[in-house]
N, C-alpha and C positions, 0 to 999 in steps of 0.2 A: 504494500500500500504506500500512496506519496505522504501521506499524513499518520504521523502516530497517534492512534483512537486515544492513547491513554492523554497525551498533551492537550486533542482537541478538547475531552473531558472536560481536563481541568479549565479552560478556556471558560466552559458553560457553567463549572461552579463556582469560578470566581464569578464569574458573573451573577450569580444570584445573591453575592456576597458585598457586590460593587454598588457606591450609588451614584457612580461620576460616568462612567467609561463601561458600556456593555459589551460581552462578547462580539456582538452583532458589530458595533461599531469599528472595534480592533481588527475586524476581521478588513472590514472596506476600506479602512485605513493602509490596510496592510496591501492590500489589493491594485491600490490606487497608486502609492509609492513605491511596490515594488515594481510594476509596470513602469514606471517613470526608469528606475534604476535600469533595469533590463533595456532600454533604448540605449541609455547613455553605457548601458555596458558596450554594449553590440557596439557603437560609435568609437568606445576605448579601445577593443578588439580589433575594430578598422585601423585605427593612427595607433595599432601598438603602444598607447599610454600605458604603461603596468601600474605605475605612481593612479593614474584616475582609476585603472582596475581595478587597485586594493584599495582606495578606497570606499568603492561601490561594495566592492565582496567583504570588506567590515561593516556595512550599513547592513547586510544583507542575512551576514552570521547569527545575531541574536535574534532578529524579529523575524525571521523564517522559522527558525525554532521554534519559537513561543508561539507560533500559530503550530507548528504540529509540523511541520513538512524539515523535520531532522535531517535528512539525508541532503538535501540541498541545502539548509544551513551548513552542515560538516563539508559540503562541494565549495561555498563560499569561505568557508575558513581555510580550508586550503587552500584555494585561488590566493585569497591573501597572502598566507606564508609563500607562494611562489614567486608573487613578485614581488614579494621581501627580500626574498635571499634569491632576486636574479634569475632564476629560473625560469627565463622566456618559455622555451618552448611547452614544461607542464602548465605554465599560465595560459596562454591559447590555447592548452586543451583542456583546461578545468573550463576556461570561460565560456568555449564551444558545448561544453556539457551542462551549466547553467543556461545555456539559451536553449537548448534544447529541449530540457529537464522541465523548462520554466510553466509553458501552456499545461501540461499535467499537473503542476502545485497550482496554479491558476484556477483551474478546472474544478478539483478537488476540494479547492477553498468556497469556490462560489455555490458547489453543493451542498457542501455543508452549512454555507452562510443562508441559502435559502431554507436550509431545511429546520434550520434550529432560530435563524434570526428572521426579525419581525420588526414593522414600524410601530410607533404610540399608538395603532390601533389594530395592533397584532397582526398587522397582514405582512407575505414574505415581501422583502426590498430585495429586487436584481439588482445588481452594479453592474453596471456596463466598462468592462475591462476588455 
């Protein structure tokens, strides 16, 4: 699975524990920036910036995670250490596996987000990513 069930979980019970920031919300949040990220990765990947690549794939480490989708946080964490320590060539291939990877956590997000989130009047909200 792109998403760890037990992450999304806790997602939905903090949420019923939250009175600022709902599930629902972190989710379209997440959805909407990472899509932003994912352009300017693919752009970094073009001009070979590694310095803009680790920076995207540090933005990318924690709150990929904390939405559920580990496995592409741990892609982004790596991506980072590569073009930390210079390692062009595993950075074009981490970063090619984050664009790749990306539509599947995308996908998986917005299923879960309609399926568990709701607006002030409980109906599901699509985000259009």
């Amino acid at each position: 699975s792109v998403l760890d069930p037990k992450r999304v979980r806790d997602l939905w019970v903090l949420d019923g524990k939250s009175k600022t920031l709902s599930a629902a919300s972190l989710i379209r949040t997440y959805l909407l920036e990472s899509a932003s990220n994912m352009v300017d990765l693919s752009m970094a990947l073009s001009n070979e910036d590694y310095s803009l690549l680790s920076t995207i794939a540090h933005s990318l480490v924690a709150s990929s995670a904390t939405m559920g989708a580990v496995a592409f946080g741990e892609t982004a964490r790596d991506l980072e250490n590569s073009c930390k320590s210079g390692q062009q060539d595993r950075a074009r291939e981490l970063g090619a596996a984050l664009v790749k990877a990306y539509p599947s956590v995308r996908e998986a997000l917005r299923v879960t987000y309609l399926a568990e989130g709701a607006d002030s009047k409980n109906r599901p909200v699509l985000v259009a990513v």
